[in-house]
N, C-alpha and C positions, 0 to 999 in steps of 0.2 A: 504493500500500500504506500508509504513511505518511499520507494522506487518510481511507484506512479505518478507522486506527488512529482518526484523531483524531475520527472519528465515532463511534466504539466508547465513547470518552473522554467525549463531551460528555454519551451517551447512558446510559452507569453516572452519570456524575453530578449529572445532570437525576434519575434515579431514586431517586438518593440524597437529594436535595435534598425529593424527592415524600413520602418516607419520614420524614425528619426532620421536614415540616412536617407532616406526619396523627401522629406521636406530640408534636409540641408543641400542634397545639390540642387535642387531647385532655386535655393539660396543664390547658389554661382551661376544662374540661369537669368538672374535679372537686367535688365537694361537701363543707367542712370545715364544720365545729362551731367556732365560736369561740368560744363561751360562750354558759350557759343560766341561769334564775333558776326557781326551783319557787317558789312560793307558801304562804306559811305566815298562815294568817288570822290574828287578834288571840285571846289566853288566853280573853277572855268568849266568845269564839264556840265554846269547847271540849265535847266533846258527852262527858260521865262518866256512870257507870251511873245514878244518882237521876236526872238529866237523863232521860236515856233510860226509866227508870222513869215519870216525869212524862207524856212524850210519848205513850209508848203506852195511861196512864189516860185520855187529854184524846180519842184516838179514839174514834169512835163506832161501835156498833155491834161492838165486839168482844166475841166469849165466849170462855169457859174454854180451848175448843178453839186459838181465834184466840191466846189468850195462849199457850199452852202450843208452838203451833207460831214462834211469836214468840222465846220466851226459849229454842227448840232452836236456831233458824236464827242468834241472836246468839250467841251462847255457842258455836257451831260454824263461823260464817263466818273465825273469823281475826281480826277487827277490836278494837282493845283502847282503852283510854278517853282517849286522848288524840288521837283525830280532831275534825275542825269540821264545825260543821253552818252554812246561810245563816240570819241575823240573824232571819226573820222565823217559822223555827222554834224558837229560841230566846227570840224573845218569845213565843211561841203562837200565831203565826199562819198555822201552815204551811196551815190548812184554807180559806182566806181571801187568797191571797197578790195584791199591786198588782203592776201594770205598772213603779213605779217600784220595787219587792224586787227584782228581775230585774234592771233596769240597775242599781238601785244594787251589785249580787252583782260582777256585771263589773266595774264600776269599780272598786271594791275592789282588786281582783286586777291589772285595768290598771295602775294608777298605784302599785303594791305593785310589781309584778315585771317589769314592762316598765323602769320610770324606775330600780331596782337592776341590771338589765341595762345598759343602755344608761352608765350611772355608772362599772360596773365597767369594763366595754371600750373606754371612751373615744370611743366612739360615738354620733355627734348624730345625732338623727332626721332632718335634712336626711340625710344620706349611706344612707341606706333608699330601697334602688330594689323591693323587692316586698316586699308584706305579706299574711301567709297567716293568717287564721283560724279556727278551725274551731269553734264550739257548735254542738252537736248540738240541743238541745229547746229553744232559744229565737231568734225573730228578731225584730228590733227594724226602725223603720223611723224615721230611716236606718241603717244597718244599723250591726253593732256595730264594724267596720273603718274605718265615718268617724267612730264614735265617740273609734276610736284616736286616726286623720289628726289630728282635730281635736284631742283634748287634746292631742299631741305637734307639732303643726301640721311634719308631714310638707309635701315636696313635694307640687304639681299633677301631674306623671308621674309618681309613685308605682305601681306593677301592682299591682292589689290582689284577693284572689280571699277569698269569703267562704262559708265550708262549712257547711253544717248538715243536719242527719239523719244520720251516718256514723258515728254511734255510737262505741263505747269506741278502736275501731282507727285512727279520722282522724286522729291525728298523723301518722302511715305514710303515709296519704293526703296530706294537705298536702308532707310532706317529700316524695316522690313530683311532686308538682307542682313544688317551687323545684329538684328535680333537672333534671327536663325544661329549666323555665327555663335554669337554667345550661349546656344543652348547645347553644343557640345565642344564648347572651348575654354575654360575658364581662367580667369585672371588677364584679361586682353584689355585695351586698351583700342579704340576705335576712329577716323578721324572722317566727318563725313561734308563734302565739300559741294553745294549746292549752286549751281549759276546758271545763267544762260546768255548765248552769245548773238547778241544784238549787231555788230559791226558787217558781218557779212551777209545779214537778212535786212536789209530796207528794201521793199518794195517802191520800183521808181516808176509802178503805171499809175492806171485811172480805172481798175475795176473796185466796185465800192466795198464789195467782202473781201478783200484784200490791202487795201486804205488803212482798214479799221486797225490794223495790227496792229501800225505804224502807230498810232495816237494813243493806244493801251501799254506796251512793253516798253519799259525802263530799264538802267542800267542798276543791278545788284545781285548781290551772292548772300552767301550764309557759309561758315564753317562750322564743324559741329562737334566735339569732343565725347566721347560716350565710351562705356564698360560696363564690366559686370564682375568689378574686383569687390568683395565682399569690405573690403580695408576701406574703400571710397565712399561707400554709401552716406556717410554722416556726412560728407562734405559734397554731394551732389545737390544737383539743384532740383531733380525732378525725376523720377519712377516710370518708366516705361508700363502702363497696367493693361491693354493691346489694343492691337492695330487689325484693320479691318480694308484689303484692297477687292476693287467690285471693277470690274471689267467688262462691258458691253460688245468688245469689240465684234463677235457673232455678226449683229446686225448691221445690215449695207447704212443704215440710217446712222446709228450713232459711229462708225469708221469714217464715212465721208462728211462729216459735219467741222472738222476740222484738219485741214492738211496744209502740207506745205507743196506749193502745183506750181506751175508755169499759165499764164494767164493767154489770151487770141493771140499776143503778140512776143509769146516767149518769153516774158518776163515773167520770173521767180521771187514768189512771196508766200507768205500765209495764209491762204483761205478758213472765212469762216461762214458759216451755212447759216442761213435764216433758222434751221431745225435747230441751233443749237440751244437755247432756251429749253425744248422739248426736251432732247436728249441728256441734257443735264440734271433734269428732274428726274430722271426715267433713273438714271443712274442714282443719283444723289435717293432715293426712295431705296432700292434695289439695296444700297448700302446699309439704311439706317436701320432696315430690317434684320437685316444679320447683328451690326454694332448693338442695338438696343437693348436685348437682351443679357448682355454684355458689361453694360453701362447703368442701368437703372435698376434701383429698388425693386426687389420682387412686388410691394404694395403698389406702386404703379404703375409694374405691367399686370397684375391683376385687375386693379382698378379701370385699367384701359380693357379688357380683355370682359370686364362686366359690361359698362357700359354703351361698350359695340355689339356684343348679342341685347343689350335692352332694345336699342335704336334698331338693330335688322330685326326683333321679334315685334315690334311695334310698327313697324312697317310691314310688313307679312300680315298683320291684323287688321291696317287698314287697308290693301289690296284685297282681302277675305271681304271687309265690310262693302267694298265699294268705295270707298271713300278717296276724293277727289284731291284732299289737303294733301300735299307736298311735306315728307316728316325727311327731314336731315338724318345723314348716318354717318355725317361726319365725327370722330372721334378721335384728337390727337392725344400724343401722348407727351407728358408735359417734361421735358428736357432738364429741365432748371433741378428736377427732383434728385439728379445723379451726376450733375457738372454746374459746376462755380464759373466758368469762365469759358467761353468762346471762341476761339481763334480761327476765323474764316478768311479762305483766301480768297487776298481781293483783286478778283477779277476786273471788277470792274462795279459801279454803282449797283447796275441791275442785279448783280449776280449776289451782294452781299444784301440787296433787299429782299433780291427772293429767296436764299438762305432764311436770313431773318424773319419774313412771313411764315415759311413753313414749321419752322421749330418756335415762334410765339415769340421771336426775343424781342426786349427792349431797346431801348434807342443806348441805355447804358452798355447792353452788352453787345451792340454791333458797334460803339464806337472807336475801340482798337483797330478793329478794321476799316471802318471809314476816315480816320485818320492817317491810319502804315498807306492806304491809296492815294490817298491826299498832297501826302508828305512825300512818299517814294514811288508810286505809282504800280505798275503789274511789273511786279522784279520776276514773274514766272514761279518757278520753282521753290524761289528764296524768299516767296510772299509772307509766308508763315510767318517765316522768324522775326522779321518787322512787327508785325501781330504783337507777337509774345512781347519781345523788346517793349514795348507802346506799355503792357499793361506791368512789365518789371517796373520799367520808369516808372509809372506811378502809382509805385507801391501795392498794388491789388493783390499779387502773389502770396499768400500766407502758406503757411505750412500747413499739411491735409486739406487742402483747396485740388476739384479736379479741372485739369485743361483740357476741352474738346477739341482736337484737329481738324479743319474739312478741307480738303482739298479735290480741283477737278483738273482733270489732263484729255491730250488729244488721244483718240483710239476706238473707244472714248471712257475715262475712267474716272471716278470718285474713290478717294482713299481716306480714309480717317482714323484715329485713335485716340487714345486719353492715356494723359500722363496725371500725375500725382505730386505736388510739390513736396517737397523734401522740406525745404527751410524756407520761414522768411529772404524771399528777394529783395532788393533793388539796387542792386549793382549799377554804376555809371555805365551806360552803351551808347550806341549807335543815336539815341534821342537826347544825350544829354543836351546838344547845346538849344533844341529848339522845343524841350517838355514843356517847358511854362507858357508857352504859346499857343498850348492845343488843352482842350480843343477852342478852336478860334470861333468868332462870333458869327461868323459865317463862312460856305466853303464853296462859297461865287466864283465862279472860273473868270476872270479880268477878257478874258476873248469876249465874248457877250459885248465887253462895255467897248472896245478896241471894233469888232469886224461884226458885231451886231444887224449895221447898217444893209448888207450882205442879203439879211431876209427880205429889205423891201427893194432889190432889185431885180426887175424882170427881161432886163436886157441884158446881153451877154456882151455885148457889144458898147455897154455904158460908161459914158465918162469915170463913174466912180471904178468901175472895172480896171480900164486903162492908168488910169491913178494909180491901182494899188500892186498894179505889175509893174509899172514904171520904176514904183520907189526901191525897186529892188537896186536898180542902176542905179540911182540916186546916192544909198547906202554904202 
């Protein structure tokens, strides 16, 4: 008996032993934020309304029509005059751009926000065991990751994985890859470098889904510091709790709604499709269906989950009776109940209003995001971190606060996830010098008050026309 016992004894605590070690490597499975650097280019690269005036005189090929949809699409995207544009539209050269505009764009931003990263955290590039990059519209060869290696002269076993075509969402992507890594690597150190290269895409026609690009995408990156060193945890900034990638591309509609094509006349730019609104939804749903349950309170997807059979059984009752009344079966489910804080990427006006419609948010929690637009405009991929940045600076960040990701890409994809803050933030970044300025009293695009005029001409041919092509020569 006594024998049996002590068989009973080894065998609870063999089980116990089983149980403690599947919740400690789980431990080395997690993914933290240790620090991030956004990208803020130099003052000359800054792109103000005469700028932007100038740029779209120097097109060719545009009429009154082209203007007019021009100065709607600026003046309503969001974007206010202290965004950057790449160097070689800024000297006039977007229609004409070299192979070396494009590395020189990167570099810029490498050795800008990698070498402030890497400074602040006390971290040598030798201690980089994976390097994740992601440019979407340009590839170099050798690619832009040994570009890194090499300036940084990183180790020989370095992992290194290099993304391109994944459009505005690939950070998600990338972050998504050094997750994986870290669930059977432990004690790494990750470096994840986010950008998009602007220099060798300006579109120099007149078709109007192709225009639009030009007036949305700005000059910026993100670099991004990340592990799963158990020793780090107290000093990280935020918890990785998961990530959620949702991909359409199946359907001809949401694949073709954003590409990058050649226009009637052989000119190469970005198209974007009237569907893409639709398609955005389609996915951004598609997503939150998977995330939700994920993210929220069991009490509230309960709650959600009563309430939608009340409304479909109550409709079913009045179809029974005959009855003519119109009963809603709409039933959201309330966000706020499982995330503190927002981070939406901003596409553009439309896209963070209809974010913010769909999920009920307030005008406080879209305002990170209508500001990082504002202030930096559609950095692409590296739109997030402006986000974030926006709500460190002013102080939001608390410790056990969760952060919602949303992010959408061409293909056509929505990606999201929630991290978990670690500690009180508010580190000096990328908003330091202009936080006490936002949010400002209004976020009036100055074009209106400048080429306003524009709307009430109906001739193409008008004195004020000829005017305003002249003063290019004039300048």
């Amino acid at each position: 008996m006594e024998f049996l016992s002590l068989i009973y004894l080894v065998a609870a605590l063999y089980f116990c032993f089983l149980i403690w070690k599947l919740f400690d490597q789980k431990r080395d499975q997690e993914c933290y934020i240790l620090d991030y650097q956004c990208y803020k280019p130099t003052q000359d690269r800054m792109l103000g309304t005469e700028l932007c005036g100038k740029i779209i005189k120097r097109t060719e090929d545009l009429g009154l029509n082209e203007y007019k949809f021009l100065l709607k699409a600026i003046v309503s995207c969001g974007i206010g005059e202290q965004t950057y544009a790449p160097k070689n539209v800024i000297e006039g050269r977007e229609a004409s751009p070299t192979l070396n505009d494009a590395i020189s764009e990167m570099e810029e931003f490498f050795n800008d926000s990698i070498a402030k990263l890497l400074a602040r955290s006390g971290i040598s590039p030798s201690e980089i065991d994976i390097l994740v990059v992601n440019i979407s519209m340009f590839t170099s060869l050798p690619s832009l990751s040994s570009l890194i290696i090499n300036r940084y002269k990183m180790r020989h076993d370095v992992k290194v994985y290099n993304l391109t075509g994944m459009g505005c969402s690939a950070t998600l992507i990338s972050l998504d890859i050094v997750k994986n890594i870290f669930k059977s690597q432990k004690n790494k150190l990750a470096l994840l470098v986010t950008s998009e290269s602007l220099s060798p895409n300006w579109y120099p026609g007149n078709n109007r889904s192709m225009i639009l690009a030009n007036c949305l995408f700005r000059t910026g990156g993100c670099a991004i510091l990340l592990t799963n060193k158990r020793s780090l945890k107290n000093t990280s900034m935020m918890k990785l709790k998961c990530l959620v990638r949702t991909h359409n591309g199946a359907r001809d509609e949401s694949y073709n709604c954003c590409q990058k094509m050649e226009d009637e006349q052989g000119r190469v730019g970005f198209y974007l499709d009237k569907a893409l609104p639709l398609v955005a939804t389609r996915a951004f749903v598609d997503n939150l269906r998977e995330i939700s349950p994920k993210i929220l309170p069991i009490r509230e997807l309960f709650r959600f989950l009563v309430v939608s059979l009340f409304f479909k059984k109550l409709k079913k009752i009045a179809s029974w009776l005959g009855s003519e009344t119109k009963i809603s079966t709409k039933s959201s489910l309330n966000f706020k109940s499982g995330v503190d804080h927002f981070c939406l990427h901003t596409g553009g006006k439309a896209v963070i209003d209809g974010v913010g419609k769909s999920l009920n948010l307030s005008e406080y929690d879209l305002e990170p995001a209508r500001m990082a637009l504002h202030r930096f405009g559609n950095t692409s991929a590296g739109s997030l971190w402006y986000v974030l940045g926006y709500m460190e600076a002013k102080k939001r960040l608390k410790k056990g606060d969760k952060v919602f990701m949303i992010s959408f890409g061409a293909g056509f994809k929505c990606n999201s996830c929630l991290w978990e803050v670690m500690k009180d933030v508010g580190e000096a970044n990328v908003w330091e010098d202009c936080i006490h300025d936002y949010p400002p009293q209004s976020l009036a695009n100055p074009f209106m008050d400048k080429y306003g005029w524009m709307n009430e001409v109906e001739d193409p041919n008008s004195s004020e026309i000829r005017n305003f092509l002249s003063e290019e020569g004039n300048n």
